[in-house]
Structures are given as C-alpha cells and as structure tokens.
C-alpha positions as a Python dict, from the first residue, in 0.01 Angstrom:
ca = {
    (1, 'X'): (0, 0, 0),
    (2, 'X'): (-188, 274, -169),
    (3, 'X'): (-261, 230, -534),
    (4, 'X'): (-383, 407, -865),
    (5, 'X'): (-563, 189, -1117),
    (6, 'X'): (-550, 329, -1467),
    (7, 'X'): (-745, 130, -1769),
    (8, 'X'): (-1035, 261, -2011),
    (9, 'X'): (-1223, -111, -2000),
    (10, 'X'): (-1450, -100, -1697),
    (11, 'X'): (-1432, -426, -1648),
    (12, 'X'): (-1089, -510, -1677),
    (13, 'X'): (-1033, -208, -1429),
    (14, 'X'): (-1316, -297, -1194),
    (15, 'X'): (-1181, -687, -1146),
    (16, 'X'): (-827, -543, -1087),
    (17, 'X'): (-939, -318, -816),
    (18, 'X'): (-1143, -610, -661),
    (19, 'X'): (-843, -821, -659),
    (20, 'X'): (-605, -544, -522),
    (21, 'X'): (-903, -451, -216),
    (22, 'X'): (-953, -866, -149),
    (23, 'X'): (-602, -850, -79),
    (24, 'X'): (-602, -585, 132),
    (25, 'X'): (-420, -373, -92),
    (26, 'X'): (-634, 15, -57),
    (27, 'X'): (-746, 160, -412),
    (28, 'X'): (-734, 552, -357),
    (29, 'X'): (-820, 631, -758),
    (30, 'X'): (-939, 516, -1062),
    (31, 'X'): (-894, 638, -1432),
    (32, 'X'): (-1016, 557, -1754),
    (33, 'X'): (-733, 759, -1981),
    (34, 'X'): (-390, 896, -1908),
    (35, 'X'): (-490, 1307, -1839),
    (36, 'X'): (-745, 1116, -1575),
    (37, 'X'): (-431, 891, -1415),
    (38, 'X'): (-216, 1199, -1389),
    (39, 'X'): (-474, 1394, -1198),
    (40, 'X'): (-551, 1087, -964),
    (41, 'X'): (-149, 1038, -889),
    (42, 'X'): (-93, 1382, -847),
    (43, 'X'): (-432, 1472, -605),
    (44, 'X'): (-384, 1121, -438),
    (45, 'X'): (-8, 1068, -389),
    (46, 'X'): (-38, 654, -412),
    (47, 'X'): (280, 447, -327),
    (48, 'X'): (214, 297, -681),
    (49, 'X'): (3, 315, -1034),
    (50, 'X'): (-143, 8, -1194),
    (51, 'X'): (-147, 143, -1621),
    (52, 'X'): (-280, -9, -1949),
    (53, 'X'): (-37, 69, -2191),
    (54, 'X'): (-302, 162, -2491),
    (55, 'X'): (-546, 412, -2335),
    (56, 'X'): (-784, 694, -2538),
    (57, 'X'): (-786, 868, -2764),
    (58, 'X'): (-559, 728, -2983),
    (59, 'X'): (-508, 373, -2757),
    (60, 'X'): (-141, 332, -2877),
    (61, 'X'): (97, 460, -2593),
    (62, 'X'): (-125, 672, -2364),
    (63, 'X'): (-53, 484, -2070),
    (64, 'X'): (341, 449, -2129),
    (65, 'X'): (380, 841, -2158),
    (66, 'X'): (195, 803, -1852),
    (67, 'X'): (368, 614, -1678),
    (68, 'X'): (688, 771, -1772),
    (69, 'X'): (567, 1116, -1691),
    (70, 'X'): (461, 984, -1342),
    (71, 'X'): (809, 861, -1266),
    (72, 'X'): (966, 1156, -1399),
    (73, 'X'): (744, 1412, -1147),
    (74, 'X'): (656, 1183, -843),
    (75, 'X'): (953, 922, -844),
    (76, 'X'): (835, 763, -483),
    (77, 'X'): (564, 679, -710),
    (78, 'X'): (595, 292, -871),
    (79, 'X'): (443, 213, -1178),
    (80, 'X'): (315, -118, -1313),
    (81, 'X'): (240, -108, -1656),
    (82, 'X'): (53, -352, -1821),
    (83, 'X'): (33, -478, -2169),
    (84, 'X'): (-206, -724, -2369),
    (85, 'X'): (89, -823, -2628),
    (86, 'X'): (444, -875, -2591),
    (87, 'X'): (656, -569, -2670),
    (88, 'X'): (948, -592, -2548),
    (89, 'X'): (1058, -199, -2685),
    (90, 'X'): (814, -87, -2424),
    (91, 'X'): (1021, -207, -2151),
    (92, 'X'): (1305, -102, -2305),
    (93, 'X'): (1187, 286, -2310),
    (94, 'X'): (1060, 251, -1931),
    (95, 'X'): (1345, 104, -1815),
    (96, 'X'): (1590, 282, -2008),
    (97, 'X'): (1429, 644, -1880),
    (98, 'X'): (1366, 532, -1502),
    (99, 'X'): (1501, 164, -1410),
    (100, 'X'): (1383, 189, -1076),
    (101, 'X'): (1034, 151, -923),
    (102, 'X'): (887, -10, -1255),
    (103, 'X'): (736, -315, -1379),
    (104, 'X'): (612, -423, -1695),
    (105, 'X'): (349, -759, -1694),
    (106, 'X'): (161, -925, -1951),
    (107, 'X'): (-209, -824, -1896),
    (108, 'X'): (-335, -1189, -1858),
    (109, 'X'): (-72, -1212, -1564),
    (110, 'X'): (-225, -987, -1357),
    (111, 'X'): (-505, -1182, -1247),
    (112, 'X'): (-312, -1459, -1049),
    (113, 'X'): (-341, -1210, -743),
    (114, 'X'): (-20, -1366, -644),
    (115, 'X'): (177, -1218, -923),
    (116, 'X'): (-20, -908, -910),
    (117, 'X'): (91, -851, -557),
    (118, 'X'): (419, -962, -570),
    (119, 'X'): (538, -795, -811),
    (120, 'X'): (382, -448, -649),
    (121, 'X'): (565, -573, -350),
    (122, 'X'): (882, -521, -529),
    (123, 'X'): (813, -246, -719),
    (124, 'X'): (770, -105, -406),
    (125, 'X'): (1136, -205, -270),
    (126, 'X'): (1278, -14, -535),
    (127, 'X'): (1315, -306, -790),
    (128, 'X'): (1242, -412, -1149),
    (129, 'X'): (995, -641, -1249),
    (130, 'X'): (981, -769, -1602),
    (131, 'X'): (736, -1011, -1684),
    (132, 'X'): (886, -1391, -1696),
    (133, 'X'): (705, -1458, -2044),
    (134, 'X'): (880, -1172, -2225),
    (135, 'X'): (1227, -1286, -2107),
    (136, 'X'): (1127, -1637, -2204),
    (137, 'X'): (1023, -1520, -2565),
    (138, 'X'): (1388, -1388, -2553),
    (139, 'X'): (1593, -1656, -2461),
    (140, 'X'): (1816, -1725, -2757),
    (141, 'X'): (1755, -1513, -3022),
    (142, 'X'): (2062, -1310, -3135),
    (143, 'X'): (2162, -1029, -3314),
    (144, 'X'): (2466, -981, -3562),
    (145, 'X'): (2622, -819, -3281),
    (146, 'X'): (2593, -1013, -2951),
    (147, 'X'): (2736, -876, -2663),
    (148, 'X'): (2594, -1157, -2443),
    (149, 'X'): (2831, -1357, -2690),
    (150, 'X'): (3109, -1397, -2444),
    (151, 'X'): (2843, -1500, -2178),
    (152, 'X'): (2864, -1906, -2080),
    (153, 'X'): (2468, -2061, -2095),
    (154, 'X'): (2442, -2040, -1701),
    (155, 'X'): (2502, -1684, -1727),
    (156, 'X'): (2273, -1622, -1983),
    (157, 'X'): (2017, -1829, -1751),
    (158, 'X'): (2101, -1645, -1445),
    (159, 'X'): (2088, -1284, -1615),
    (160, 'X'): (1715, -1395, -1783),
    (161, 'X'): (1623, -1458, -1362),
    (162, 'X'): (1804, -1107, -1300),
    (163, 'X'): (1613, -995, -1608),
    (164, 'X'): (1275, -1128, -1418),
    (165, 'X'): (1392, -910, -1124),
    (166, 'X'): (1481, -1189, -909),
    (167, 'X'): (1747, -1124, -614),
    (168, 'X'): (2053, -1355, -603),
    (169, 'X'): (1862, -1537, -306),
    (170, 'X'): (1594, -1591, -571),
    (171, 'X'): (1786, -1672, -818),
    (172, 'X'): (2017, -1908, -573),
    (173, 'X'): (1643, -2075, -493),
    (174, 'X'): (1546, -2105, -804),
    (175, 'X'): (1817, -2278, -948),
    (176, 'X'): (1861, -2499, -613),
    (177, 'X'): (2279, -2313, -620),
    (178, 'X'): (2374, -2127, -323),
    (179, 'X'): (2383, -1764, -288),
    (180, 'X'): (2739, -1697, -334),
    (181, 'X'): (2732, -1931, -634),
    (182, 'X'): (2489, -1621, -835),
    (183, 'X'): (2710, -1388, -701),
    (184, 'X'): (2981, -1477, -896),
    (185, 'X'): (2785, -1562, -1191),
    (186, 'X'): (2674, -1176, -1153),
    (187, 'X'): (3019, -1060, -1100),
    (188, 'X'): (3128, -1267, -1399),
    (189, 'X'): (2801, -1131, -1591),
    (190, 'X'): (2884, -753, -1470),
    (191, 'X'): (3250, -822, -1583),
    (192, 'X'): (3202, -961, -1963),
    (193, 'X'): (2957, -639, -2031),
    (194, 'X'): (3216, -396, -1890),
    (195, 'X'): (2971, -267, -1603),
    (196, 'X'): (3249, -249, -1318),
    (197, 'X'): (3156, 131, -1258),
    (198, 'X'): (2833, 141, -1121),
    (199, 'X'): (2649, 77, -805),
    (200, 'X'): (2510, -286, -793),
    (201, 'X'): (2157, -187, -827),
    (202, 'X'): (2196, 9, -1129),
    (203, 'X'): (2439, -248, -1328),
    (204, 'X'): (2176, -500, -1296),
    (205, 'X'): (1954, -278, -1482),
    (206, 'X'): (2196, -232, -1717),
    (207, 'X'): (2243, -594, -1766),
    (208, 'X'): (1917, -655, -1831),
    (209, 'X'): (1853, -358, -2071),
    (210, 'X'): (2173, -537, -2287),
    (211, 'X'): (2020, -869, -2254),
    (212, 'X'): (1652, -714, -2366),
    (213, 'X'): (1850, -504, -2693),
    (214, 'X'): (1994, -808, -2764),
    (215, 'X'): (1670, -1026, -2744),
    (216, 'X'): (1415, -799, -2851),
}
C-alpha cells in the first residue's frame, strides 16, 4: 500500500511514517498543511491519505476539507482522518459526503501499529472505519426523537460493531453468535430504519450515520 501522510507537527508526522515504513507499508509523500496534501495526492496518486484534522493556517478544519476534497477528485483514493478530540460531527460530514473509503480514528489510536494498519487495510477494501471510542462515547445517549427507539439492546449493540465497521463475521466473532445470527439482527436493524432500498453496503452506512445523529 502506498500512502500520503498529512500533519503540521513534525514529530507526530515523522513517528507515523516510521510506523507505516516498519510495517512495510511505502510512504510516497509528506505534508505539513492541506494545499501541501493536495499536491502530494494529486502528483503521487497513493492508494490512501493519513490527515490531521486541524492543519494551518487557521488549524480548525484544514485537514477535513482535505480530506473531503480528496475523495471528491481521486475517489480510489482512501482517507484516514485523524483527530486529537472526539467529534463525532466530523464523521458525520465525511461520511455523510463520501461513506466509502474513509476512516475517522482518535489520534492517540494510531500508534498501536495494529490499529493503524488495520484499519488502512479496510479502508482500502472499500469500508468504513469509525473509531471504537467514539461509538462507545455514544452508546445510550438519546435524543427527543429516537429512531433507534424501536431497536431491541442487541441491535443497538450489533449496529455500534457495524458502526465500528466490523463485517457480520466480525461482528458474529465478536459477540461469540454465528454469522447468520448478525444477519438477521442487520436485516431486522435495516428493517426498523426503513432502509429496504439500498444496496447492502450503502444501508450500513446509513445505519450508522442514524445511529451517530442520534448519539452525537
């Protein structure tokens, strides 16, 4: 895998691209603000781009205008986006915009290179990856107007693991249930928030996007 690594600290960007090459994964391009990001993704083409959300001049959203523009133009290009604080409302605005290809982690995350790699494994595969604290931070809060209200509290387990980016396998492993088992929970999920028109792929985006409105 071919990667981008986009984050003004030099030392925050320097250990990620030591983790990424000790794992064999190849670092074509580094940046230290979103104009220099953009250039690297467009002169180097990289299967994926590792962003700081808060980047110069202003460090607010930089990196998430970024990141969306990247999707937008080169969308064979994943994006990882990274975050010091939990905002949910940036996932929301990534995911809502381009719900395939992108992950959002928690900055402090991304140096267990086993996370790091995993979840540009599946970023690459076409998934979602939202990171596990934020849909922990989630779990159970409510608005007035639920629609996860008609959900039972194994589906509202099972879409938090969807909302992680797990497959039904992983799900199925995690919650030592077989495989067919999370199916129907997802079917039953899909069902209760009307998304029966959709390919599968893009109703579990969906799903999680509701269960993220809901939360956030």
């Amino acid at each position: 895998m071919r990667v981008v690594v986009a984050d003004d600290v030099m030392l925050t960007r320097e250990g990620i691209v030591r983790l990424l090459g000790d794992a064999g994964v190849e670092v074509v391009g580094e940046a230290e603000d979103a104009d220099g990001l953009l250039h690297q993704v467009r002169l180097r083409r990289p299967d994926a781009a590792i962003v700081d959300i808060k980047m110069p001049p202003t460090h607010t959203e930089e990196g998430l205008v970024a990141a969306q523009q990247i999707r937008a133009e080169h969308p064979e290009v994943g994006v990882l986006v990274l975050s010091q604080y939990v905002e949910p409302r940036y996932a929301m605005r990534l995911l809502e915009e381009h719900p395939e290809r992108v992950g959002y982690l928690l900055k402090e995350r991304i140096f267990d290179v086993a996370i790091l790699i995993d979840a540009l494994r599946r970023i690459g595969d076409g998934e979602t990856v939202v990171d596990p604290t934020i849909v922990s931070r989630l779990v159970g809060r409510r608005r007035r107007e639920d629609p996860l209200a008609e959900l039972t509290e194994r589906e509202r387990e099972v879409l938090g693991l969807v909302a992680e980016g797990l497959s039904n396998r992983g799900i199925a492993a995690r919650l030592f249930v077989t495989e067919r088992t999370v199916e129907a929970h997802v079917k039953q999920i899909f069902a209760k928030l009307r998304l029966g028109t959709n390919p599968e792929s893009h109703r579990r985006v969906l799903a999680v996007l509701a269960y993220l409105r809901v939360s956030g």
